[in-house]
Backbone as JSON Lines, residues from 0, in Angstrom:
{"i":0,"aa":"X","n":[-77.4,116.97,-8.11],"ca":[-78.47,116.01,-8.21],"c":[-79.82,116.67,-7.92]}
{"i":1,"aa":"X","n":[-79.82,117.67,-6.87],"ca":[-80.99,118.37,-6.57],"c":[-81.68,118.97,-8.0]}
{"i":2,"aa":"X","n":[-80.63,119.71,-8.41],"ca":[-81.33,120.43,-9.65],"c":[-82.02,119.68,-10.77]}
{"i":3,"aa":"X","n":[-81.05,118.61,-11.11],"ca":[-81.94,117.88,-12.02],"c":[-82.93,117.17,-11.93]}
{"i":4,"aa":"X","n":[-83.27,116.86,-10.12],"ca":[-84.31,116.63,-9.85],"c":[-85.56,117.17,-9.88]}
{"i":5,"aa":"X","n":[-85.2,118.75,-9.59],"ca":[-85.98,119.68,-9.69],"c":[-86.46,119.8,-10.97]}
{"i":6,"aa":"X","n":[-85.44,120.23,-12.07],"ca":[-86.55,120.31,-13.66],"c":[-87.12,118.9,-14.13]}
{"i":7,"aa":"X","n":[-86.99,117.44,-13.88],"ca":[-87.59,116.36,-14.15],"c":[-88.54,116.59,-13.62]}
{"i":8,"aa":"X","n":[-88.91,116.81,-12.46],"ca":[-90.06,117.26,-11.34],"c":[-91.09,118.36,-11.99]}
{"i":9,"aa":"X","n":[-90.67,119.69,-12.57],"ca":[-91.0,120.36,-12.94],"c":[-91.66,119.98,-14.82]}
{"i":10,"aa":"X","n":[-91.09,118.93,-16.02],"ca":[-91.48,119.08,-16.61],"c":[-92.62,118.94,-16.99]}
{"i":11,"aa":"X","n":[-93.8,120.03,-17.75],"ca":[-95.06,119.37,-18.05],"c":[-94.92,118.62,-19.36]}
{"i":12,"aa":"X","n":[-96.3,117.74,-19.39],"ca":[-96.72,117.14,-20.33],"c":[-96.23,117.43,-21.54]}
{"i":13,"aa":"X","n":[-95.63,116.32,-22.58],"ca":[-95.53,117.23,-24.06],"c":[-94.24,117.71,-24.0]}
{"i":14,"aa":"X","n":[-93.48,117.61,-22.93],"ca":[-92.39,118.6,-22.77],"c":[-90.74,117.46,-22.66]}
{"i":15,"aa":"X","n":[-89.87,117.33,-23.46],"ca":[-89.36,116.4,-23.75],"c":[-87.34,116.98,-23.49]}
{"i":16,"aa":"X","n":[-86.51,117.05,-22.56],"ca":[-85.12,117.02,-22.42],"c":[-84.21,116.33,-23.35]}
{"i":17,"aa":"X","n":[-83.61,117.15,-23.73],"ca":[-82.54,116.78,-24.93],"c":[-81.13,116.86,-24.4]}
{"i":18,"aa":"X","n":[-81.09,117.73,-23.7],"ca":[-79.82,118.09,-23.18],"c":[-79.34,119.21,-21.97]}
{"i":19,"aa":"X","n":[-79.2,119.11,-20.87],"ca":[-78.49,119.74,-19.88],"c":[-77.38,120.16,-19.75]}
{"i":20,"aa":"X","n":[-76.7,121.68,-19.56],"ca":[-75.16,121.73,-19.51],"c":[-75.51,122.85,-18.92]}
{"i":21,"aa":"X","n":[-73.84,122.61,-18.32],"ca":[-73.08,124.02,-17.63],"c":[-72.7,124.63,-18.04]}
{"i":22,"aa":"X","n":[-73.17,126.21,-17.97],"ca":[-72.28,127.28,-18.31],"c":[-71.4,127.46,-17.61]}
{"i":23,"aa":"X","n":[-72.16,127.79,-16.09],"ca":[-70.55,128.01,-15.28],"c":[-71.37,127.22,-13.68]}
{"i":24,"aa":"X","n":[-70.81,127.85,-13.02],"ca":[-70.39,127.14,-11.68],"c":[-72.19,127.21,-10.96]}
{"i":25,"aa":"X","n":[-72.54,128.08,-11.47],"ca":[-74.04,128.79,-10.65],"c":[-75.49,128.73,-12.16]}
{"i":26,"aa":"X","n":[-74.74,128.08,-13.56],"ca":[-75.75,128.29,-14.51],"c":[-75.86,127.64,-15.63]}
{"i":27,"aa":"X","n":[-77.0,126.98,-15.59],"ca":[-76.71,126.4,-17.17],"c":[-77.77,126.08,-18.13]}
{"i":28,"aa":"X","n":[-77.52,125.46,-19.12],"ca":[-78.57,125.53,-19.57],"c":[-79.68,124.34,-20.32]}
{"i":29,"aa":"X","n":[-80.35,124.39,-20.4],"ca":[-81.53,123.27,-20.98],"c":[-82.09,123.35,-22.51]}
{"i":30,"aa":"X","n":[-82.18,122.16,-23.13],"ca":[-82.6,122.11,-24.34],"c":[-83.07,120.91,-24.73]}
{"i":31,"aa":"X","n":[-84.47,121.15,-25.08],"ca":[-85.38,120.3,-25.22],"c":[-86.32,120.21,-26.4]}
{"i":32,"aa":"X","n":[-87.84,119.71,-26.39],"ca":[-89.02,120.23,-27.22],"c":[-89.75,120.16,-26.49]}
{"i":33,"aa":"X","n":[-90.9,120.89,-27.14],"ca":[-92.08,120.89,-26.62],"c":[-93.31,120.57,-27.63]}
{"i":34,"aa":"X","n":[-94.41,120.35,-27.93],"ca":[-95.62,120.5,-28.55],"c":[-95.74,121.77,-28.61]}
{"i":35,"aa":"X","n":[-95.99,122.72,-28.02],"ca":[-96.57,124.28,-28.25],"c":[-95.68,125.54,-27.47]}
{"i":36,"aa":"X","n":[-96.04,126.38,-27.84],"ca":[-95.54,127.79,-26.79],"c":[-95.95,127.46,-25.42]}
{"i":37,"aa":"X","n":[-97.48,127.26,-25.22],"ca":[-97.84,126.98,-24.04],"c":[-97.22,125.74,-22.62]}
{"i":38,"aa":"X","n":[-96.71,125.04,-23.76],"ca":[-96.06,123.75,-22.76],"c":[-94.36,124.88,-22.54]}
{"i":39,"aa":"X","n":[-93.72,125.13,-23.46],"ca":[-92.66,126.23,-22.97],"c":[-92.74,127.12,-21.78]}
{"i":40,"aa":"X","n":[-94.01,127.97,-21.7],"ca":[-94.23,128.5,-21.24],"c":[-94.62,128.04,-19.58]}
{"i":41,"aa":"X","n":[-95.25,126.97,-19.07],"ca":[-95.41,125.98,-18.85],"c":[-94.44,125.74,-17.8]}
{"i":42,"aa":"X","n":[-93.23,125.55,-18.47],"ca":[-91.89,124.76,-17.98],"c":[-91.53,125.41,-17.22]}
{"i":43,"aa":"X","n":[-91.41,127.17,-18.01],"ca":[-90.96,128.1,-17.39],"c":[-91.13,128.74,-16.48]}
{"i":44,"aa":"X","n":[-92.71,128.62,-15.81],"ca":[-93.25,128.86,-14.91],"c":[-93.09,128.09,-13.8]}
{"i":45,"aa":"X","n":[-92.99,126.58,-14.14],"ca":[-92.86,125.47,-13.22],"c":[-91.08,125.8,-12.24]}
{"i":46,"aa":"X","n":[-90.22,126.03,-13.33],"ca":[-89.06,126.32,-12.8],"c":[-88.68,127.09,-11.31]}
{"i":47,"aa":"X","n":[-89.64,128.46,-12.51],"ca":[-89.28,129.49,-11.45],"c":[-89.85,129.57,-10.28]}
{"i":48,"aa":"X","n":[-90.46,128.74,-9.98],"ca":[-91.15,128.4,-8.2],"c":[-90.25,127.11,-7.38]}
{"i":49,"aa":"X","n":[-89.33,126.61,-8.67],"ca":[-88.29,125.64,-7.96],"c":[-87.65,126.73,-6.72]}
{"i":50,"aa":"X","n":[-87.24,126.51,-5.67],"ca":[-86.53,126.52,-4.82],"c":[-84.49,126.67,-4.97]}
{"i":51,"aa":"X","n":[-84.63,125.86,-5.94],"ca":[-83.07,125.37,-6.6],"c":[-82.63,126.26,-7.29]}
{"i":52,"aa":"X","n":[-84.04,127.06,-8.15],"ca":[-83.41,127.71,-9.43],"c":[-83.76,129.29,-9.23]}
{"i":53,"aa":"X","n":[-83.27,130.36,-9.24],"ca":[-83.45,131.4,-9.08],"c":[-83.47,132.48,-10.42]}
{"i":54,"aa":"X","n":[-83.27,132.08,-11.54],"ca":[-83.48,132.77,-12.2],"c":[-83.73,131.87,-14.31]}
{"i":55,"aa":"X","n":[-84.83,132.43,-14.7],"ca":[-84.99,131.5,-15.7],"c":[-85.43,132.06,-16.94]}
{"i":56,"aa":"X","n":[-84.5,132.12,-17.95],"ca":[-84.66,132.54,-19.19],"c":[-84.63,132.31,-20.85]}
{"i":57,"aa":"X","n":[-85.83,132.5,-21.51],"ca":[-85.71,131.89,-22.69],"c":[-85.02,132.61,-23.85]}
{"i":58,"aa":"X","n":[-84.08,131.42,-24.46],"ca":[-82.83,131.85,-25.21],"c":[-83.39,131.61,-26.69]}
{"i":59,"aa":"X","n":[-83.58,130.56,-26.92],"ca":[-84.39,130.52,-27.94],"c":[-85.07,129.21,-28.18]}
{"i":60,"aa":"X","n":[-86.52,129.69,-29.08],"ca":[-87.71,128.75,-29.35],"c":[-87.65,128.66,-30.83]}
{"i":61,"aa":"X","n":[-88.0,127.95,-31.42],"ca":[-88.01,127.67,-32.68],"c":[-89.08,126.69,-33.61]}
{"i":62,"aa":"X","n":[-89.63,126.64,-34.24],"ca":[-90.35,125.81,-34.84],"c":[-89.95,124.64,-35.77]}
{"i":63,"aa":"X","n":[-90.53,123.44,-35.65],"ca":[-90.2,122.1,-35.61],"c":[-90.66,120.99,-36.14]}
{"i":64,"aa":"X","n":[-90.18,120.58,-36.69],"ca":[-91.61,118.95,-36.77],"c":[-91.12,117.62,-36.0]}
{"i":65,"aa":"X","n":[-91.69,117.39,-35.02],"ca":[-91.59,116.44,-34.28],"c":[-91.5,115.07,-34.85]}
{"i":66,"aa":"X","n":[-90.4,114.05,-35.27],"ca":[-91.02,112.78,-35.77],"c":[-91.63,111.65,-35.26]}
């Protein structure tokens, strides 16, 4: 519960959760949208000062049209 508190806490503006899962016991992963690189970027920064989360990496970004 902590963790998902933590990235709700953490998302900026523009920045929208699609889906949360476990890889394994200690990792998992997030998939969402965003408006720009910068709101990605953003997220990713917000994370990595979480407390909860110790390590944070982008798997892949892609371009989109939002409806």
């Amino acid at each position: 519960m902590k963790l998902l508190n933590d990235v709700s806490f953490n998302l900026p503006v523009n920045c929208w959760l699609t889906g949360v899962s476990e890889i394994s016991s200690n990792s998992f992963a997030i998939d969402g949208v965003a408006v720009s690189n910068y709101t990605v970027a953003d997220m990713m920064t917000n994370l990595e000062t979480s407390p909860t989360i110790s390590r944070v990496d982008l798997r892949v970004a892609e371009k989109g049209k939002i409806n």
